[in-house]
Biopython code that builds the backbone (N, CA, C, O; Angstrom):
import numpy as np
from Bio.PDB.StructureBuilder import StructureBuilder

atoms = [
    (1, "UNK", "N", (97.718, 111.076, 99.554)),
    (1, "UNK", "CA", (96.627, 111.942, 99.908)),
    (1, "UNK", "C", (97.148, 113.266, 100.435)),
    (1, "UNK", "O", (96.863, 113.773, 101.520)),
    (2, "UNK", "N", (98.065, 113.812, 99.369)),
    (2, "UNK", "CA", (98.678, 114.975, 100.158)),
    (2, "UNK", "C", (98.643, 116.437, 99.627)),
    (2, "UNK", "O", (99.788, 116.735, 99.286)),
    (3, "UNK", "N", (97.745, 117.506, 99.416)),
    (3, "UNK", "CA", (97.072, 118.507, 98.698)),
    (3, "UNK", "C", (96.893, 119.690, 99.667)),
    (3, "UNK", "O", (97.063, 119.431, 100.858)),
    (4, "UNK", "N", (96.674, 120.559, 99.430)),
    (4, "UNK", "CA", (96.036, 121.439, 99.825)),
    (4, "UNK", "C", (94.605, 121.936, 99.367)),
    (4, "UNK", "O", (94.317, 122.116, 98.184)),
    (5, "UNK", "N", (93.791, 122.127, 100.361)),
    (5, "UNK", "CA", (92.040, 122.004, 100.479)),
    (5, "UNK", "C", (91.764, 123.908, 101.088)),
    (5, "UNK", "O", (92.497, 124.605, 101.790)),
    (6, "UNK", "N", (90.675, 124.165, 100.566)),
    (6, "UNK", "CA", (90.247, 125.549, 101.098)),
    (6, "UNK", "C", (88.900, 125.121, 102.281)),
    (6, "UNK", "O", (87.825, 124.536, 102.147)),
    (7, "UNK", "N", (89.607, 125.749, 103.435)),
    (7, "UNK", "CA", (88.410, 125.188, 104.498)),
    (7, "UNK", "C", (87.660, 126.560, 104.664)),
    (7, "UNK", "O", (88.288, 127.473, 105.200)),
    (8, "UNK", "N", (86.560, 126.749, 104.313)),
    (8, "UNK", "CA", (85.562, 127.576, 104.617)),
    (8, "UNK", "C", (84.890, 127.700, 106.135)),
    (8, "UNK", "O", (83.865, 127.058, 106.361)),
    (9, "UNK", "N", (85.450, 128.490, 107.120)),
    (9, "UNK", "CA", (84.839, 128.973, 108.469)),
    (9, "UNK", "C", (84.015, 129.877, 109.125)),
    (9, "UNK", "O", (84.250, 131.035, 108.778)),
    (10, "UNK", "N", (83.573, 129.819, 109.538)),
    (10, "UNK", "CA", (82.432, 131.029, 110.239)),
    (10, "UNK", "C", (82.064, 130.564, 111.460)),
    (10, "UNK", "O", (81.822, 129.369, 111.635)),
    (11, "UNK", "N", (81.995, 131.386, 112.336)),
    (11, "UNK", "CA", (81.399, 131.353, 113.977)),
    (11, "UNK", "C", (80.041, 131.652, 113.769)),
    (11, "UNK", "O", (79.620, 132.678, 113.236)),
    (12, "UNK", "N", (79.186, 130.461, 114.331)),
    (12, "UNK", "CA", (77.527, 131.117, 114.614)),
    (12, "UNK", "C", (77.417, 131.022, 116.249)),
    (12, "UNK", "O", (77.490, 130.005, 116.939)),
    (13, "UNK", "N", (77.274, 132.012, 116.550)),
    (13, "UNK", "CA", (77.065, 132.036, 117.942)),
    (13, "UNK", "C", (78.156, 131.186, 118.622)),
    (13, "UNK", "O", (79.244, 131.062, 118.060)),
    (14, "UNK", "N", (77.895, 130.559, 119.880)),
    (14, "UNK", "CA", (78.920, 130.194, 120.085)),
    (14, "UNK", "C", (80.111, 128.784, 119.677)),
    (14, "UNK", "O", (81.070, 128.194, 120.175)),
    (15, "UNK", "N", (79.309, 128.781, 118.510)),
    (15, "UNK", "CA", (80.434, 127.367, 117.885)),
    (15, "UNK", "C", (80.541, 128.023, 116.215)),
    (15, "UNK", "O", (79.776, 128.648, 115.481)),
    (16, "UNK", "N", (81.764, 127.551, 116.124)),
    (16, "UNK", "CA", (82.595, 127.172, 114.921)),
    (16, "UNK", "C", (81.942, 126.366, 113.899)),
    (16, "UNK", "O", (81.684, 125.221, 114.270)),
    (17, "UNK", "N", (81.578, 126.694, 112.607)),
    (17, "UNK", "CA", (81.348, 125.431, 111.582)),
    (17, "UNK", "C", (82.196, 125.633, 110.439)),
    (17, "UNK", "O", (82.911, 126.602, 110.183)),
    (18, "UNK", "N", (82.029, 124.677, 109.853)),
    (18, "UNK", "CA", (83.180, 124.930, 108.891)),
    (18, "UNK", "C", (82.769, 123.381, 107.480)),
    (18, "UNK", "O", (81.926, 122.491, 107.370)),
    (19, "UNK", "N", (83.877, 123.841, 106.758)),
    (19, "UNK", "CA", (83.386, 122.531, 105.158)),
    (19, "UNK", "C", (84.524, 122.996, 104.302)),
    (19, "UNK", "O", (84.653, 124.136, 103.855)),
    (20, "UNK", "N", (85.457, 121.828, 104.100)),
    (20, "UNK", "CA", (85.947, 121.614, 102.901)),
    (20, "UNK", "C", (85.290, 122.171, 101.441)),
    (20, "UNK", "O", (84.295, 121.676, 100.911)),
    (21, "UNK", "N", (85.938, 123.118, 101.001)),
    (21, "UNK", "CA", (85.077, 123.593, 99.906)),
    (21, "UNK", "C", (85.016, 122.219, 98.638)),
    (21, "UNK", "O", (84.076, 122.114, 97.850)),
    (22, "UNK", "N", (86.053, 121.386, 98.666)),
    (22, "UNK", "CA", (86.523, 121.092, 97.370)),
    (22, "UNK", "C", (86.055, 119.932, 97.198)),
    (22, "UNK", "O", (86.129, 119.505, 96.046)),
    (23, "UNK", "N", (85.345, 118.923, 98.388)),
    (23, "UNK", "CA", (84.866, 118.136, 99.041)),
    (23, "UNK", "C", (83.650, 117.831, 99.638)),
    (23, "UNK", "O", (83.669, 117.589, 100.845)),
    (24, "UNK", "N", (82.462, 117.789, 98.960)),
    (24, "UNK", "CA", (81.142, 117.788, 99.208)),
    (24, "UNK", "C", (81.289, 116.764, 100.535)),
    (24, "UNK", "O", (82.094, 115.844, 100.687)),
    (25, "UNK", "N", (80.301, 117.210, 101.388)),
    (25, "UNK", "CA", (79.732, 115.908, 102.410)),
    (25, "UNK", "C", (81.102, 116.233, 103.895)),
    (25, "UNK", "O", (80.983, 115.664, 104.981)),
    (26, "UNK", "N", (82.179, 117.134, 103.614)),
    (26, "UNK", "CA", (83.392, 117.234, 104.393)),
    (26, "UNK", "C", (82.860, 118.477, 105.060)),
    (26, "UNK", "O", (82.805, 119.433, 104.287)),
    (27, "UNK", "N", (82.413, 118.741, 106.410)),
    (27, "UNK", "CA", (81.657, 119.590, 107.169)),
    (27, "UNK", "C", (81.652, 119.528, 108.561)),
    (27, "UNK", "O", (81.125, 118.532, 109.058)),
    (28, "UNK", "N", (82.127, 120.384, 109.307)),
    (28, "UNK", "CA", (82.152, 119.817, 111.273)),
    (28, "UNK", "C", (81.386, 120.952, 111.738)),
    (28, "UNK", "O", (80.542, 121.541, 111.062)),
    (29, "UNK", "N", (81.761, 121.265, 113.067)),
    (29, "UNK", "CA", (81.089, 121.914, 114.274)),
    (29, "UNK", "C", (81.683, 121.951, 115.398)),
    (29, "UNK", "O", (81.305, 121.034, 116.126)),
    (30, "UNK", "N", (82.419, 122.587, 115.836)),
    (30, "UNK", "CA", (83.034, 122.485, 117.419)),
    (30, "UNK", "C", (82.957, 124.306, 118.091)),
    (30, "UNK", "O", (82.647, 125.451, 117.765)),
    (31, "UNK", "N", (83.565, 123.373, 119.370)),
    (31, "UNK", "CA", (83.400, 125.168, 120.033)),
    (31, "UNK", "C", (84.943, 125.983, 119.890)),
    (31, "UNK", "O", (85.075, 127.090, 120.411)),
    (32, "UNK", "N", (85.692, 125.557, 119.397)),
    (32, "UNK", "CA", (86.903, 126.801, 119.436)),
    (32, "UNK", "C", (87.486, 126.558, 117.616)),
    (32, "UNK", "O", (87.620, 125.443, 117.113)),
    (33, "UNK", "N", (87.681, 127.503, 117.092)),
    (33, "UNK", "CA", (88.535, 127.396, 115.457)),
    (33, "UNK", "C", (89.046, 126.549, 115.535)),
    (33, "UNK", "O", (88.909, 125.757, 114.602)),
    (34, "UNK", "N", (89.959, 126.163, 116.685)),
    (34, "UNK", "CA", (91.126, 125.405, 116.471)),
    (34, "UNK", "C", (90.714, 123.599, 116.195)),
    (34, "UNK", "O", (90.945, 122.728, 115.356)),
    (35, "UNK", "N", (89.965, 123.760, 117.511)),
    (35, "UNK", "CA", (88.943, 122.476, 117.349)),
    (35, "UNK", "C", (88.429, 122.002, 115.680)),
    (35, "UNK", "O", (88.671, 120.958, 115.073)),
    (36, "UNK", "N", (87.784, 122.992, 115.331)),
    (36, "UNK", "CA", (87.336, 123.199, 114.016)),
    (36, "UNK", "C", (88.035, 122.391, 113.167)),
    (36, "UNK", "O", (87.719, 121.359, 112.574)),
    (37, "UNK", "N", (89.640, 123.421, 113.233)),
    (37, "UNK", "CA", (90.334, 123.117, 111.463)),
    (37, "UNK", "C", (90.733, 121.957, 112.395)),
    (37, "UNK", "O", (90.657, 121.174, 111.448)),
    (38, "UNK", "N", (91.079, 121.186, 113.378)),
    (38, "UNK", "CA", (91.562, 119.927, 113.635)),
    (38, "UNK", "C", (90.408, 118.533, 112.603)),
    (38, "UNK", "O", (90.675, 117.656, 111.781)),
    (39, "UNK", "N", (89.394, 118.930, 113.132)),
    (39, "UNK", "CA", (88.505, 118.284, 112.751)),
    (39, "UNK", "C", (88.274, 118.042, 111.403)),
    (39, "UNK", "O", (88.406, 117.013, 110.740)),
    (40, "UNK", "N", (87.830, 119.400, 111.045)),
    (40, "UNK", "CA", (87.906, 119.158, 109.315)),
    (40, "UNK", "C", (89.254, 118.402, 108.861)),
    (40, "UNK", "O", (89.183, 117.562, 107.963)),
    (41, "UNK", "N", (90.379, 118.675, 109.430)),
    (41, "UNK", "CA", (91.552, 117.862, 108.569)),
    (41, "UNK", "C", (91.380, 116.351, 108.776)),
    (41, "UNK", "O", (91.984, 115.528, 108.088)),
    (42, "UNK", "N", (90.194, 115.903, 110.136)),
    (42, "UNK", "CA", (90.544, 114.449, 110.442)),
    (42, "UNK", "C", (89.547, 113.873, 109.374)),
    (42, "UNK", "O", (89.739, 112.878, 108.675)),
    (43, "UNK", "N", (88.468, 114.675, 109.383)),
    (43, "UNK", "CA", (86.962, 114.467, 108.543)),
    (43, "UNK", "C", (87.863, 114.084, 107.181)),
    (43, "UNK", "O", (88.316, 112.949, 107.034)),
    (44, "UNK", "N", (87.997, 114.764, 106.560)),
    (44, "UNK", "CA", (89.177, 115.272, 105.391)),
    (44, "UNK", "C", (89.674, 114.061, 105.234)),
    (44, "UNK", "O", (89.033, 113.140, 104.727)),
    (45, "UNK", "N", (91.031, 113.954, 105.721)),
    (45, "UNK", "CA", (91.614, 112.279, 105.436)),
    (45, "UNK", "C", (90.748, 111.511, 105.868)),
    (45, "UNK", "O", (91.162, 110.502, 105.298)),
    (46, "UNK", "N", (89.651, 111.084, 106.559)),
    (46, "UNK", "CA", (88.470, 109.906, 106.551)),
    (46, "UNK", "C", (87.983, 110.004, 105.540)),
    (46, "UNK", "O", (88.087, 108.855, 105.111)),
    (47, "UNK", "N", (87.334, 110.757, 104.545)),
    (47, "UNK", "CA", (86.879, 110.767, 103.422)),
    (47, "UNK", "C", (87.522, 110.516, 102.105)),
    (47, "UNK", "O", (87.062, 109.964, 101.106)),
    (48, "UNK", "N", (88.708, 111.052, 102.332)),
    (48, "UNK", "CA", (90.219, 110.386, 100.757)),
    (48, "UNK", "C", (89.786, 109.066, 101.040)),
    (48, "UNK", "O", (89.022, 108.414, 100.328)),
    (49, "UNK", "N", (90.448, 108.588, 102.405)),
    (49, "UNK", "CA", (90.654, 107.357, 102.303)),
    (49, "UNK", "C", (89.225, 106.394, 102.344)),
    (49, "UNK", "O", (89.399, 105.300, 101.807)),
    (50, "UNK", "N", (88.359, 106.536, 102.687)),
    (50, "UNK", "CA", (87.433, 105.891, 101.936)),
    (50, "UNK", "C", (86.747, 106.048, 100.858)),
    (50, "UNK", "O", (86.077, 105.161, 100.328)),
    (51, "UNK", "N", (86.940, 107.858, 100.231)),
    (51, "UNK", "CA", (86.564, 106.943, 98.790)),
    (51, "UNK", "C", (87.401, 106.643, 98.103)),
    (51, "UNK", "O", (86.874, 106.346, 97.030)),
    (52, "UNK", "N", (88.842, 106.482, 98.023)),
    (52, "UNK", "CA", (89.828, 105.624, 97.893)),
    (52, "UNK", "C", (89.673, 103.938, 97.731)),
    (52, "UNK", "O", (89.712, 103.178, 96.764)),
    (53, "UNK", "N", (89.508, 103.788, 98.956)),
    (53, "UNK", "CA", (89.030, 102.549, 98.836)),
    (53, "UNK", "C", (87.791, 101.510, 98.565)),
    (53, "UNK", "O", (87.559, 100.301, 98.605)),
    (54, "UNK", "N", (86.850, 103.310, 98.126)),
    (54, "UNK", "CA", (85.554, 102.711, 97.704)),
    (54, "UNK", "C", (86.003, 102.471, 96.153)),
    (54, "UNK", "O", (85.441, 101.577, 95.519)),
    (55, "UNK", "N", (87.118, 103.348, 95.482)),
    (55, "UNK", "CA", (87.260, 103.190, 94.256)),
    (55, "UNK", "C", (88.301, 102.371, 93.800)),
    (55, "UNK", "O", (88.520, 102.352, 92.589)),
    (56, "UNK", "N", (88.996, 101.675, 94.577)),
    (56, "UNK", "CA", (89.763, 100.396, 94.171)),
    (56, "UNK", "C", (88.938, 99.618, 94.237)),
    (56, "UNK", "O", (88.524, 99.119, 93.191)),
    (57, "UNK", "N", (88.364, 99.206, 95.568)),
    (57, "UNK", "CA", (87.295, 97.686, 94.774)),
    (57, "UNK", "C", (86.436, 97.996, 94.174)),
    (57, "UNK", "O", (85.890, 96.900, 94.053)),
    (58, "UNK", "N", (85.482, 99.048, 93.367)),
    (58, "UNK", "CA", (84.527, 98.639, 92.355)),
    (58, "UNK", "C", (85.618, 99.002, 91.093)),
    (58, "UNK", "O", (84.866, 99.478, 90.242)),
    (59, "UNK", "N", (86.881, 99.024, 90.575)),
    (59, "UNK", "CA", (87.756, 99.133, 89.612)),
    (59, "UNK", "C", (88.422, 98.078, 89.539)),
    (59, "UNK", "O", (89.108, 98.115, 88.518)),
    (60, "UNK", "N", (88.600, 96.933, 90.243)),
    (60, "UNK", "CA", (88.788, 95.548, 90.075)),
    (60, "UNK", "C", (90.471, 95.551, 89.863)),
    (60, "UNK", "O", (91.293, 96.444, 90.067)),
    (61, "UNK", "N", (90.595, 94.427, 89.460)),
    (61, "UNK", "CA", (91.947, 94.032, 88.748)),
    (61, "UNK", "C", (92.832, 94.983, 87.512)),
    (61, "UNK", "O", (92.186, 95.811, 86.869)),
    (62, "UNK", "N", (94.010, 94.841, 87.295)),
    (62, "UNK", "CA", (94.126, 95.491, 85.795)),
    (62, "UNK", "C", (94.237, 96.829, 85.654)),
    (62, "UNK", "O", (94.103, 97.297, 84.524)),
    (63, "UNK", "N", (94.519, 97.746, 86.837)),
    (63, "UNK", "CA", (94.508, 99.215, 86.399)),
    (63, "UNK", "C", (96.052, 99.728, 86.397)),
    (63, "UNK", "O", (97.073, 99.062, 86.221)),
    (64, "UNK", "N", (95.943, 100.757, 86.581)),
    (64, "UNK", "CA", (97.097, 101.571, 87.007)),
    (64, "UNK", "C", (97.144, 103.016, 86.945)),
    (64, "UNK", "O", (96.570, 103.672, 86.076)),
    (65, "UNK", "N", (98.004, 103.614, 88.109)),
    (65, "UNK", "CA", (97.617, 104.709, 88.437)),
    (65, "UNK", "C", (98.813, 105.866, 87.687)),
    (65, "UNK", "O", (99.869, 105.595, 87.115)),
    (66, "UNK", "N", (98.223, 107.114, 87.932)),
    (66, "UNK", "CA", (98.711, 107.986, 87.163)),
    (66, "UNK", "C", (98.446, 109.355, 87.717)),
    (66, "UNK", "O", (97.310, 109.822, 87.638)),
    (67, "UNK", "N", (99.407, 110.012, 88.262)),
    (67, "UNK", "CA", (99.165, 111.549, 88.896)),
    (67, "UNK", "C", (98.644, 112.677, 88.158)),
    (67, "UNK", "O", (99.081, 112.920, 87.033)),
    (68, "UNK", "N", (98.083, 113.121, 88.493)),
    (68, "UNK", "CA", (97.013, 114.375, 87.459)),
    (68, "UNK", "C", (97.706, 115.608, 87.869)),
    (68, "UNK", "O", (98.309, 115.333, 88.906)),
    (69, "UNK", "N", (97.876, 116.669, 87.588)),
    (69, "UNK", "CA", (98.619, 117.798, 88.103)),
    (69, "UNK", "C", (97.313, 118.750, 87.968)),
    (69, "UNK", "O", (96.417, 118.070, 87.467)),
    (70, "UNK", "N", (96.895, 120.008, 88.216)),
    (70, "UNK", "CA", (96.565, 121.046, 87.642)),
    (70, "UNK", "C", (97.393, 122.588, 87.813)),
    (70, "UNK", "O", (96.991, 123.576, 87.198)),
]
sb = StructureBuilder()
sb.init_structure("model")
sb.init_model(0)
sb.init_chain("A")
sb.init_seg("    ")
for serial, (resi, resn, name, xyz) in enumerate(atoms, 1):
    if name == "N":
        sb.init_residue(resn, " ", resi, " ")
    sb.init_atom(name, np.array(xyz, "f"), 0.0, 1.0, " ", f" {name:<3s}", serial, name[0])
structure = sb.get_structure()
């Protein structure tokens, strides 16, 4: 799970929001940037890894994996 992601930030008043562009549903809120990009990166790997593992068990037995480049 190891990539680079474009995190989209903006201050509204006094908090930070922010969203994984590349990553629907990957979105936080805190009060300092830093807070922010911490968050999004934790949000971030919580989301690989479960739909990761949402997509090994409905793919069953019998596969195999293969790195995609772009």
């Amino acid at each position: 799970m190891h990539g680079e992601y474009t995190a989209l930030v903006k201050q509204d008043g006094e908090w930070w929001i922010g969203w994984i562009e590349e990553v629907p549903g990957v979105n936080c809120q805190e009060r300092t940037r830093e807070e922010l990009l911490d968050s999004l990166r934790e949000t971030l790997r919580e989301a690989l890894a479960f739909n990761r593992e949402e997509v090994l068990r409905e793919t069953g037995s019998g596969y195999f994996e293969v790195k995609v480049a772009l």
